[in-house]
One Martini backbone bead per residue (centre of mass of N, CA, C, O) as a GRO file, in nm:
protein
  116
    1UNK     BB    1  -0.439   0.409  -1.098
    2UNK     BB    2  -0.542   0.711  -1.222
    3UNK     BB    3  -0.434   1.060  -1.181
    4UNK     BB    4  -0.474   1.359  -1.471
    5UNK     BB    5  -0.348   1.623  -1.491
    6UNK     BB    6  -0.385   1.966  -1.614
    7UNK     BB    7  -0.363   2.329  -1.767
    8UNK     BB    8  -0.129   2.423  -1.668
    9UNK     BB    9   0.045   2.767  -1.582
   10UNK     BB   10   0.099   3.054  -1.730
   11UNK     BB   11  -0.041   3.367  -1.569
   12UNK     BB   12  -0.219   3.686  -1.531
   13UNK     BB   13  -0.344   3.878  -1.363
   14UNK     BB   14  -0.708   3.823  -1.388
   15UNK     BB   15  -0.672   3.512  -1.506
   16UNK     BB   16  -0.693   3.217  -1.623
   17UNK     BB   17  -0.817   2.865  -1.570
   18UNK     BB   18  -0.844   2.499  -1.674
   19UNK     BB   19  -0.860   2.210  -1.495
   20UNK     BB   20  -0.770   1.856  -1.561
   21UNK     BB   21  -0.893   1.558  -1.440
   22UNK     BB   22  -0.867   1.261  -1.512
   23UNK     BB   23  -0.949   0.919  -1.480
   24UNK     BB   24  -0.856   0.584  -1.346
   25UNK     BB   25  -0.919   0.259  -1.197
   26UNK     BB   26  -1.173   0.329  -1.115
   27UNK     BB   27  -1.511   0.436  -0.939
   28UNK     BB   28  -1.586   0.737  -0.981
   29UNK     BB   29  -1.879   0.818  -0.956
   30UNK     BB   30  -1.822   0.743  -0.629
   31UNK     BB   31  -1.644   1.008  -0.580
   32UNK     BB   32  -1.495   1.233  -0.452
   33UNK     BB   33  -1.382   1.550  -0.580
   34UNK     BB   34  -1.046   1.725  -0.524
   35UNK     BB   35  -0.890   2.034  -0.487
   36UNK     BB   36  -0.526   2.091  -0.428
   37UNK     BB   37  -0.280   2.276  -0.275
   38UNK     BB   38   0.076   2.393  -0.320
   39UNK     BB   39   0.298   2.606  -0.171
   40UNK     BB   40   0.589   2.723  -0.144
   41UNK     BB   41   0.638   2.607   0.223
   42UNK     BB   42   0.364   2.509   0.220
   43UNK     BB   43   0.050   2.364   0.281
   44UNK     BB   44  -0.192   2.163   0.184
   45UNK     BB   45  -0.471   2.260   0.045
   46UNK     BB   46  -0.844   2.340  -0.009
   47UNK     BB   47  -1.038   2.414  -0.281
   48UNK     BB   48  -1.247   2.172  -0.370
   49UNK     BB   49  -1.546   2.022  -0.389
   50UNK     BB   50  -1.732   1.724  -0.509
   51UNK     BB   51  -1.986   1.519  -0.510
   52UNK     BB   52  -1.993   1.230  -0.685
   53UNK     BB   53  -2.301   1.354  -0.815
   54UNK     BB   54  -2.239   1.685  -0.794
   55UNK     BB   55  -2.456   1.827  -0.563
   56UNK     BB   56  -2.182   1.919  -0.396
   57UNK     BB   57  -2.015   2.217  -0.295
   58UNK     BB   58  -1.682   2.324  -0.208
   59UNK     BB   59  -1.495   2.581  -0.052
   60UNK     BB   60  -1.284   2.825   0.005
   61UNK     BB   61  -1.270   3.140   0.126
   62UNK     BB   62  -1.031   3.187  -0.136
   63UNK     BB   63  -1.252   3.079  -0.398
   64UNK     BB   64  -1.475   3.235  -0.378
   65UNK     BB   65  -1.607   3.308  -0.705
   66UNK     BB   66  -1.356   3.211  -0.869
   67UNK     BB   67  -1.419   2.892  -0.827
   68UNK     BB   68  -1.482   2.597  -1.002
   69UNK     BB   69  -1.630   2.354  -0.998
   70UNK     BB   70  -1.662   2.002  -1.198
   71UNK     BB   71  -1.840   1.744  -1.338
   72UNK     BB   72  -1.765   1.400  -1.598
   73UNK     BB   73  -1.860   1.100  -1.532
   74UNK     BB   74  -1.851   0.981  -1.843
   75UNK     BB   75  -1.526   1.098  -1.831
   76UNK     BB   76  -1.373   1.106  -1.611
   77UNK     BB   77  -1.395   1.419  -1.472
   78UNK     BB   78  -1.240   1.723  -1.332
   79UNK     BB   79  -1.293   2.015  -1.268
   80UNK     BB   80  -1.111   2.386  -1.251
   81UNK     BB   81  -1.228   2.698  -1.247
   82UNK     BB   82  -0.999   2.992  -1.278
   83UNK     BB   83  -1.056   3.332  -1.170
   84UNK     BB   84  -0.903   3.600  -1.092
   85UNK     BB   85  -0.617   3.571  -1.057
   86UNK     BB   86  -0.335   3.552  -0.797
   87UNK     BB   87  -0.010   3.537  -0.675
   88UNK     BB   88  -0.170   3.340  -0.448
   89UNK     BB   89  -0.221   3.089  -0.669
   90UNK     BB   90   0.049   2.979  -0.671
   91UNK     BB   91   0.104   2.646  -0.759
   92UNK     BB   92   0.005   2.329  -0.706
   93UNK     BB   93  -0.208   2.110  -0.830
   94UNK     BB   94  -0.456   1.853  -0.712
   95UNK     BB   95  -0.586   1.586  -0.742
   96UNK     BB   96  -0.882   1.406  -0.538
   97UNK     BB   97  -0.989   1.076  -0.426
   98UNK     BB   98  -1.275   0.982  -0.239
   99UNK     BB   99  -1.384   0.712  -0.017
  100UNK     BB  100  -1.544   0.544   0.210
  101UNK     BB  101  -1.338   0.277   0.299
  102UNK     BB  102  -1.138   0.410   0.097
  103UNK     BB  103  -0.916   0.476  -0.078
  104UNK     BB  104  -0.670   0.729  -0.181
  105UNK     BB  105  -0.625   0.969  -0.425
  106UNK     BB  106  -0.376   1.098  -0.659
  107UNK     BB  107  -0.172   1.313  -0.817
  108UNK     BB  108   0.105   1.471  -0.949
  109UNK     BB  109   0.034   1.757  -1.070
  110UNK     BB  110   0.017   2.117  -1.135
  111UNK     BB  111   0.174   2.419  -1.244
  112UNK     BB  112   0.071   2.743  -1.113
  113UNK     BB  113   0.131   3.103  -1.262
  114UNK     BB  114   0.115   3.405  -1.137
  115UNK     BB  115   0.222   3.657  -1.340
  116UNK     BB  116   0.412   3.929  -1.511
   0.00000   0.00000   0.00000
């Protein structure tokens, strides 16, 4: 099982990021997708849901608006674009999979700086 993180960076306070978790060694397409952050010191949080099908999202309430999660089931990926970026987004970012009374699984992470 493998899920592998990308697309993070620095970016200027305003900018955008789009991450990418790949997905391997399960059926995907079977689980809810969701993407979690851990900022230095602080503890890992919750920041977009999607389930199996796609058909609902979830966000935390300092991500609505700015954050869309999206999933491409054919490709077994997750996606997760990060708009009007602020410097209280600067964290490690993780994709996790999950589904009912299956292990749950985590990426590396990726790390997301907003800075000037």
């Amino acid at each position: 099982v493998q899920l592998v993180e990308s697309g993070g960076g620095l970016v200027q306070p305003g900018g955008s990021l789009r991450l990418s978790c790949a997905a391997s060694g399960f059926t995907f397409s079977r689980y809810d997708m969701s993407w979690y952050r851990q900022a230095p010191g602080k503890e890992r949080e919750m920041v977009a849901v999607i389930t199996s099908a796609g058909g609902t999202t979830t966000y935390a309430d300092s991500m609505k608006g700015r954050f869309t999660i999206d999933r491409d089931n054919a490709k077994n990926t997750v996606y997760l674009q990060m708009n009007s970026l602020k410097p209280e987004d600067t964290a490690v970012y993780y994709c996790n999979a999950r589904r009912p009374y299956y292990l749950s699984y985590w990426g590396q992470g990726t790390q997301v700086t907003v800075s000037s």
